[in-house]
C-alpha positions as CSV (number, residue, x, y, z in Angstrom):
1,X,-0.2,6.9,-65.1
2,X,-0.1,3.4,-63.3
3,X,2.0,0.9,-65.2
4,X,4.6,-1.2,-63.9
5,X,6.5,0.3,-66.0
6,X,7.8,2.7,-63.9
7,X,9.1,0.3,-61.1
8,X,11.3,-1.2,-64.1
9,X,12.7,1.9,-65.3
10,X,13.7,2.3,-62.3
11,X,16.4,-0.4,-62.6
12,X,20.0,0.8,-64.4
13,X,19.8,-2.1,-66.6
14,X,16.3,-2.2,-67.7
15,X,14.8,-4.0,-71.1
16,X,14.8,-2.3,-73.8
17,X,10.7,-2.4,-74.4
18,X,10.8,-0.4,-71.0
19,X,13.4,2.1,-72.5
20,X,11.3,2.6,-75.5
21,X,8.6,4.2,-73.6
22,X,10.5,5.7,-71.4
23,X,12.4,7.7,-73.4
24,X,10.1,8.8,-75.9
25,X,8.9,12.4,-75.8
26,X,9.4,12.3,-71.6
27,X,8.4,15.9,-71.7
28,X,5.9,15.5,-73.6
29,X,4.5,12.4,-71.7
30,X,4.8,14.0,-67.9
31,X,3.0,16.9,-69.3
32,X,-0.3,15.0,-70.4
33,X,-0.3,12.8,-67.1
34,X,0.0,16.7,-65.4
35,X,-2.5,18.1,-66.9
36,X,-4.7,15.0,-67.2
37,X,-4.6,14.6,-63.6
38,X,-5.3,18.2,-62.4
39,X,-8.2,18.2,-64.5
40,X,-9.4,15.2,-63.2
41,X,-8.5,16.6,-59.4
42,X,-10.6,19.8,-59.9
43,X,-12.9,18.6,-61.1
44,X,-13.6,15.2,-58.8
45,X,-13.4,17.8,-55.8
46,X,-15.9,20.0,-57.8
47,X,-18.3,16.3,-57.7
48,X,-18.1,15.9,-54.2
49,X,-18.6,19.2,-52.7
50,X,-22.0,20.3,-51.6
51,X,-23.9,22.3,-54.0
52,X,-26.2,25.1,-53.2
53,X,-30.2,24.5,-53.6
54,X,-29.4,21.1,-53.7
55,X,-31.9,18.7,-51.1
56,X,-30.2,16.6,-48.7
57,X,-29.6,12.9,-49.7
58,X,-32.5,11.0,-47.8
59,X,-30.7,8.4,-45.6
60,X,-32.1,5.8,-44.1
61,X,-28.8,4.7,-42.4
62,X,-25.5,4.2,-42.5
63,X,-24.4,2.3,-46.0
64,X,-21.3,0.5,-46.7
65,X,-21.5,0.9,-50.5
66,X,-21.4,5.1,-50.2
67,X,-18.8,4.5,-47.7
68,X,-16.6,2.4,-50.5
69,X,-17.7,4.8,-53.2
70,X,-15.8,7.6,-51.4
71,X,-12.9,5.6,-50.5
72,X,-12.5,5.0,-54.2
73,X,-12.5,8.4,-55.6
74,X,-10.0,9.1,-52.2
75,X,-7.6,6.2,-53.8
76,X,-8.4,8.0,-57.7
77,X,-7.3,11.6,-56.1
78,X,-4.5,10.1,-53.9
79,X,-3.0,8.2,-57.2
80,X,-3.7,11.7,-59.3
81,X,-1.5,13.8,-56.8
82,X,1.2,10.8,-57.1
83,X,1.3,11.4,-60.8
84,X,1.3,15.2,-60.5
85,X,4.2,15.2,-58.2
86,X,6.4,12.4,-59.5
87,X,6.0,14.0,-63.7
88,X,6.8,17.7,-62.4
89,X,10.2,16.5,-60.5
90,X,10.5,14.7,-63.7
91,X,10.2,17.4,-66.2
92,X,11.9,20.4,-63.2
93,X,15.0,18.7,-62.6
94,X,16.0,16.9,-65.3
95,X,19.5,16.1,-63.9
96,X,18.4,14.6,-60.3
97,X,16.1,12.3,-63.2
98,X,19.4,11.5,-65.1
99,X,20.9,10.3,-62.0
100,X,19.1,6.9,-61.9
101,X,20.0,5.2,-65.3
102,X,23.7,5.1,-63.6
103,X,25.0,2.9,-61.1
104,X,25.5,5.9,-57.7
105,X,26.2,4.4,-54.5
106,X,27.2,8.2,-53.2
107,X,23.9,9.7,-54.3
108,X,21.0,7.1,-53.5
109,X,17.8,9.7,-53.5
110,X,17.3,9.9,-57.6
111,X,16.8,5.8,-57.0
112,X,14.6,6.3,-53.6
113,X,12.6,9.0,-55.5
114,X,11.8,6.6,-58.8
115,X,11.5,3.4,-56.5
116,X,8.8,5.7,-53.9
117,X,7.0,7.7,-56.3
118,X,6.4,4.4,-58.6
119,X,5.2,2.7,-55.6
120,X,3.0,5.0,-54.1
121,X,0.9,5.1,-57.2
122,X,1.1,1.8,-57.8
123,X,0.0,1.3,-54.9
124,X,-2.9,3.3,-54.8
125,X,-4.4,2.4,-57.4
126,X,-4.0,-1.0,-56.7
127,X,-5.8,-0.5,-54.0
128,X,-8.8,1.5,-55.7
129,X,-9.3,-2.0,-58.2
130,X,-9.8,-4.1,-54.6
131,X,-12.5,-1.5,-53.4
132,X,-14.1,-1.4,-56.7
133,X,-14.4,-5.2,-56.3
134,X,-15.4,-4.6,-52.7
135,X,-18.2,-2.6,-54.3
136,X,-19.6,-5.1,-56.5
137,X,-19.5,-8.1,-54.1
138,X,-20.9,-5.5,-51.3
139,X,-24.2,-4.9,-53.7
140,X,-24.7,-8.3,-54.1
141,X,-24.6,-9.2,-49.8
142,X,-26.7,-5.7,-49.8
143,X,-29.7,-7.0,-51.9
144,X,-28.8,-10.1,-50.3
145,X,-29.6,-8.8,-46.7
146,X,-26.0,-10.1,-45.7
147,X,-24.0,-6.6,-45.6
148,X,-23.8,-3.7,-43.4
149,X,-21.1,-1.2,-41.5
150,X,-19.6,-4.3,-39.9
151,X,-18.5,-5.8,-42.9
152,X,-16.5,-2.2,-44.0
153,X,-13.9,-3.4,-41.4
154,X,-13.2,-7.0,-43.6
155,X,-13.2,-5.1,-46.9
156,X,-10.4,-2.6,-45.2
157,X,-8.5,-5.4,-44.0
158,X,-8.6,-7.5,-47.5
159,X,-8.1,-4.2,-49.3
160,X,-5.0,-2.9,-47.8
161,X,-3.8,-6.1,-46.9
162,X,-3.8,-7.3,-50.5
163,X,-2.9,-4.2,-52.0
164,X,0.2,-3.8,-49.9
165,X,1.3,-7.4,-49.4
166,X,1.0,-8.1,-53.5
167,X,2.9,-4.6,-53.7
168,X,5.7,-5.4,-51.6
169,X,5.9,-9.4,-52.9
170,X,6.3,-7.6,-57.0
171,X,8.7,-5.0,-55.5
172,X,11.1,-7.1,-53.7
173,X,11.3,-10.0,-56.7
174,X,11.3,-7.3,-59.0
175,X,14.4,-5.8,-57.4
176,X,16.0,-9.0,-56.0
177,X,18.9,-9.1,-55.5
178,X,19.9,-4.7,-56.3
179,X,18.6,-2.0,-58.8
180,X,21.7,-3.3,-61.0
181,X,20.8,-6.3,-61.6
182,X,17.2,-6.7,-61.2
183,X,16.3,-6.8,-64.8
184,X,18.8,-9.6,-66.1
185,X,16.2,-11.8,-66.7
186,X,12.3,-12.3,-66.9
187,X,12.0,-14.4,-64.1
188,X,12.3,-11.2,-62.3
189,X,9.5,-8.9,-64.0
190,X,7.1,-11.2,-64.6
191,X,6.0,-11.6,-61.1
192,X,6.1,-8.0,-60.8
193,X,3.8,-7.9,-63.5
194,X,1.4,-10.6,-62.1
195,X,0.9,-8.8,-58.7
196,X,0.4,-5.7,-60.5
197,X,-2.3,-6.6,-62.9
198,X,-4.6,-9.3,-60.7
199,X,-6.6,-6.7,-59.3
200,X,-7.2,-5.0,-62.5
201,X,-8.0,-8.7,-63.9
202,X,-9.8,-9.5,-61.0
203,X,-12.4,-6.5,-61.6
204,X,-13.1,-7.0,-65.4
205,X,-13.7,-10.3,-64.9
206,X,-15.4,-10.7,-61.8
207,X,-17.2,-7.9,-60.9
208,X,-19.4,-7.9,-64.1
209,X,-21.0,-11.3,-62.9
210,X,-21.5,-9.7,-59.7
211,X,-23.1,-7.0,-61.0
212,X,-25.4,-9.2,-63.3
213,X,-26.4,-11.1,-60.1
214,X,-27.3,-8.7,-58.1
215,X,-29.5,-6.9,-61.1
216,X,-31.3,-10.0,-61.0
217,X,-31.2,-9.8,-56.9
218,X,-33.2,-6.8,-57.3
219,X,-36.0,-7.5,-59.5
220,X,-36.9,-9.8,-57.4
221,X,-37.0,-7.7,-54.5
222,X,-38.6,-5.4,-55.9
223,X,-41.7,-8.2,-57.4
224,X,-41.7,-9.0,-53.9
225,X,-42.2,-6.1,-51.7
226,X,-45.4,-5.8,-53.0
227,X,-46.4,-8.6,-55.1
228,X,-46.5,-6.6,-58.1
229,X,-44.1,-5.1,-60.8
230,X,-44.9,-1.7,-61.8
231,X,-43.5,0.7,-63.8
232,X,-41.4,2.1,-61.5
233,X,-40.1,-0.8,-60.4
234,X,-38.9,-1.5,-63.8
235,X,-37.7,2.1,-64.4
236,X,-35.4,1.9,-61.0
237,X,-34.3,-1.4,-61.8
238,X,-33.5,-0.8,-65.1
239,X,-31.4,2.9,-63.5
240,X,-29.4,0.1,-61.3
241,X,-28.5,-1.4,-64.1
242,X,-27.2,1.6,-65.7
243,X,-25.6,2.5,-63.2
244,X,-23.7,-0.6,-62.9
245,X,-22.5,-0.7,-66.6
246,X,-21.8,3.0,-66.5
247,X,-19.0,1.5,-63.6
248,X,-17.6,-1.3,-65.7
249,X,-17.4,1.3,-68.8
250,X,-15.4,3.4,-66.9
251,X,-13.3,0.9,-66.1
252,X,-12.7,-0.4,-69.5
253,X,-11.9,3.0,-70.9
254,X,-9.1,3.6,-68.4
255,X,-7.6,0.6,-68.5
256,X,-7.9,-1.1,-71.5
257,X,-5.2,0.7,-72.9
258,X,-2.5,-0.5,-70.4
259,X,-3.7,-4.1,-71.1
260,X,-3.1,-3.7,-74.4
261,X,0.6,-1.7,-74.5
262,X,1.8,-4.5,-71.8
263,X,1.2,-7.1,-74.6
264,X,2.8,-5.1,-76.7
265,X,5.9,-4.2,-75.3
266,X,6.5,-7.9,-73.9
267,X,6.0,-9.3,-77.5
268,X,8.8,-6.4,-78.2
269,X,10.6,-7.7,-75.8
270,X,10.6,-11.3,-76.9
271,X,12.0,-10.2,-80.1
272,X,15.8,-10.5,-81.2
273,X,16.0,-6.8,-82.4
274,X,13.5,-4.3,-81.1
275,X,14.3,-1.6,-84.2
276,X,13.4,-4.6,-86.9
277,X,11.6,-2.5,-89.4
278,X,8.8,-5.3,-89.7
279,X,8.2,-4.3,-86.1
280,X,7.4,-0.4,-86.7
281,X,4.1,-0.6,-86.2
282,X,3.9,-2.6,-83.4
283,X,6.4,0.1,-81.5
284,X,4.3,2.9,-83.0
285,X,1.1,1.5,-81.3
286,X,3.1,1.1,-77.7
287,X,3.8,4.4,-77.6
288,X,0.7,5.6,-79.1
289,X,-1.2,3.2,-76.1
290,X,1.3,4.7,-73.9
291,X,0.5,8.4,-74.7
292,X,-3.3,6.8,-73.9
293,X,-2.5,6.0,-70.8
294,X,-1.5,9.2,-69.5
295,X,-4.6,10.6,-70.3
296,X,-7.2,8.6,-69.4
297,X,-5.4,6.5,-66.0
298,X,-5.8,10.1,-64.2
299,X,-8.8,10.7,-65.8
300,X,-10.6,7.6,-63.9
301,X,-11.6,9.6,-60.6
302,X,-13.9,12.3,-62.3
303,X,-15.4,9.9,-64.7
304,X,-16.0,7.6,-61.7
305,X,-17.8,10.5,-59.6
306,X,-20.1,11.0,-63.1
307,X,-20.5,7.1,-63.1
308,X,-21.2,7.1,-59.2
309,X,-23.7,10.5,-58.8
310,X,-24.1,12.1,-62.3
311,X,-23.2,15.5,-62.7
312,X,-24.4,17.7,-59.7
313,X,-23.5,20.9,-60.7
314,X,-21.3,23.7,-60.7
315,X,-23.1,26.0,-57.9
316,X,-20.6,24.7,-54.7
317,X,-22.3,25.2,-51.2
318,X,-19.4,25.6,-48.5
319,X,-21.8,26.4,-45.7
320,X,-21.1,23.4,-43.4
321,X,-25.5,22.0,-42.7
322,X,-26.4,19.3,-40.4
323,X,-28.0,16.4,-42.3
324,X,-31.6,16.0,-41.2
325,X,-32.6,12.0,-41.0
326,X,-36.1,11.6,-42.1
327,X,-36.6,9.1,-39.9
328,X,-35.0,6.7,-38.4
329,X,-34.8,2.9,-39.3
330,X,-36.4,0.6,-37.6
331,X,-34.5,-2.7,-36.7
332,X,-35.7,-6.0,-37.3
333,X,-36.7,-8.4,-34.3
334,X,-35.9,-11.9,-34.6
335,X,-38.6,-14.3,-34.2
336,X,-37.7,-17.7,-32.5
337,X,-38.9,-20.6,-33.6
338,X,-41.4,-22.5,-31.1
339,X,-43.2,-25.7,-31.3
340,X,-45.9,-25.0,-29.4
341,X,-46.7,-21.6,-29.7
342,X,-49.5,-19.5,-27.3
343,X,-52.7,-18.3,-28.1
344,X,-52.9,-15.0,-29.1
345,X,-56.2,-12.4,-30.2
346,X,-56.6,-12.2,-33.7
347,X,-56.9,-8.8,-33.6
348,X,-53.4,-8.5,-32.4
349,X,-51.9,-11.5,-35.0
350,X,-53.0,-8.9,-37.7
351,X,-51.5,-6.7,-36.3
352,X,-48.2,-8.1,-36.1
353,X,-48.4,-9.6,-39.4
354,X,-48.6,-5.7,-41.0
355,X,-45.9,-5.0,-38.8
356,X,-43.7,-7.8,-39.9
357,X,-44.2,-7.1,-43.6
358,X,-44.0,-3.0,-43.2
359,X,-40.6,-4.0,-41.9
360,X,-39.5,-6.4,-44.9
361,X,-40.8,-4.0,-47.1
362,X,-38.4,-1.0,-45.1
363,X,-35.1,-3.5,-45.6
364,X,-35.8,-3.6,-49.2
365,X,-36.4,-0.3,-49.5
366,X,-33.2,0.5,-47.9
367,X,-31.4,-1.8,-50.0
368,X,-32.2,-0.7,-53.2
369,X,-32.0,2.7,-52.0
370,X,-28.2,2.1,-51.3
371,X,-27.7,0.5,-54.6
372,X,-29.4,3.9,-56.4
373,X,-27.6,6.5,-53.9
374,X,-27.0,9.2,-55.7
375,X,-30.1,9.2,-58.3
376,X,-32.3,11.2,-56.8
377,X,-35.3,10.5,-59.0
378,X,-34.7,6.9,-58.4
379,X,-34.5,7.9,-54.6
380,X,-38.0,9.8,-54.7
381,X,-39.7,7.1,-56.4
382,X,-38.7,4.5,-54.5
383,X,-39.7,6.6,-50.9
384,X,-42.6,7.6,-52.3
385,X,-43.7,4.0,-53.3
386,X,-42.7,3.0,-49.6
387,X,-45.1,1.8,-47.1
388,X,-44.1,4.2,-44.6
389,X,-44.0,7.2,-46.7
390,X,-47.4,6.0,-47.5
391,X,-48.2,6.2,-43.7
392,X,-46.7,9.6,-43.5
């Protein structure tokens, strides 16, 4: 489970919302985010393995999207092995765990442990919310004609580069100016809790207009390849779309709850006495959110893989194949402008013209295709409908 939580128990004198959680049912709580997130692990490897009778993806080339779809379930199964390792040190060695609510200048490794494991899936995961929003802003400049494999190298740079720079900024305020005194006020955590949750903010805000725009983006691509709407045009516009919500549900699921127990516990924490009995309720739904959390945090990667490709299967194909392309995509030629342009045989204008507009009609097809990777009916439609399928 990713809260910031864990950073701040980390700290000998922590608040007493973040001891509330803490301490309740630990067992209990490192066993759902273990089994949550094994579950999750098998079964996002089972998503992305190869399956036997299954036709090769038809790519027309390279795509940045697929290539940020993968890196996010890689950030989903890197965060998932975080939580597996840092809950089974937790419940195996209970008195290494002890160790850090006590000031030990002799024995600094229970600290290192809570401060590295907390990090790395903080980390992580922080990371998967940029490359979600990478996603969203790379299916707009897709439709948009404005993205490609040279762009993958900016979203790596902002990715990282945020993730780890925002990380380290929470971190060190958080822990300013030791682990003894790093909680004696909320000038410390609140930063730490800023940094933490921008990227998660950042998605639910952001990435649903994005996603609406570039819906929008490709209707009209698709009126325009050939002047027409048809059904299928509808139909694979209308899968886009799903597909896109299906994204932003999964989101909300997994992630909602920690939105909601962080508002909790800081109105706890604003509170003169913590164990008021008018505030019962309010501490029985933080931990019940909390329980919540390490479920469905882990659970994010293997519903992401059912968001991203639908369920393909339980028959895995470990035979390594080479990918056949199709064919290969032809590249656009720029046309300079000229004042005074030559004569040329009609014949031969025609000809270019067909050319020209087979080729615009190839780019959009290849956009949308890399919006609807994945859907393999929408795939087969959308080649079939093709001008050079046609040709074929």
């Amino acid at each position: 489970m990713a809260s910031p939580r864990l950073e701040t128990y980390c700290c000998t004198n922590r608040d007493v919302a973040t001891q509330l959680v803490m301490n309740f049912q630990p067992e209990v709580f490192c066993g759902v985010c273990i089994g949550s997130a094994s579950i999750s692990l098998l079964l996002t490897f089972l998503q992305l393995l190869p399956k036997k009778g299954q036709s090769s993806r038809k790519m027309h080339k390279a795509s940045s999207s697929s290539t940020i779809l993968l890196l996010i379930s890689i950030c989903d199964i890197l965060g998932g092995l975080g939580m597996i390792f840092r809950s089974s040190v937790w419940l195996g060695f209970p008195g290494f765990i002890a160790n850090i609510s006590v000031v030990n200048r002799t024995n600094v490794w229970p600290s290192a442990f809570c401060v590295g494991s907390a990090m790395w899936i903080q980390l992580i995961y922080s990371a998967g919310f940029w490359w979600l929003f990478c996603y969203a802003v790379d299916s707009y400049l897709v439709v948009r004609r404005s993205a490609g494999l040279s762009t993958i190298v900016l979203y790596h740079m902002m990715t990282w580069g945020l993730a780890v720079m925002l990380c380290v900024e929470g971190i060190a305020l958080l822990y300013y100016p030791s682990l003894s005194s790093c909680e004696n006020g909320l000038e410390h955590a609140i930063p730490h809790y800023i940094t933490t949750y921008v990227p998660l903010l950042l998605v639910l805000v952001v990435n649903p207009v994005l996603f609406r725009r570039t819906v929008s983006a490709v209707a009209s691509l698709l009126k325009g390849r050939q002047g027409i709407y048809t059904e299928n045009e509808r139909r694979l516009g209308t899968e886009i779309q799903i597909r896109f919500f299906k994204i932003m549900l999964v989101f909300v699921i997994c992630w909602s709850p920690n939105i909601v127990n962080e508002s909790l516990l800081f109105y706890l924490e604003m509170q003169p006495d913590i164990n008021e009995m008018l505030l019962k309720n309010i501490r029985s739904a933080a931990l019940i959110t909390w329980i919540i959390m390490g479920i469905l945090n882990p659970m994010q990667g293997f519903l992401f893989t059912l968001a991203f490709y639908g369920w393909t299967g339980w028959r895995v194909d470990l035979k390594w194949r080479k990918r056949e392309i199709p064919w290969e995509s032809m590249s656009s030629s720029t046309v300079g402008e000229n004042t005074y342009p030559s004569p040329v045989n009609y014949q031969s204008n025609i000809h270019d013209s067909k050319k020209i507009s087979t080729t615009d009609s190839q780019q959009t097809d290849e956009a949308i295709s890399m919006l609807s990777e994945g859907n393999t009916s929408g795939d087969d439609r959308l080649t079939r409908s093709s001008p050079i399928y046609q040709g074929w």
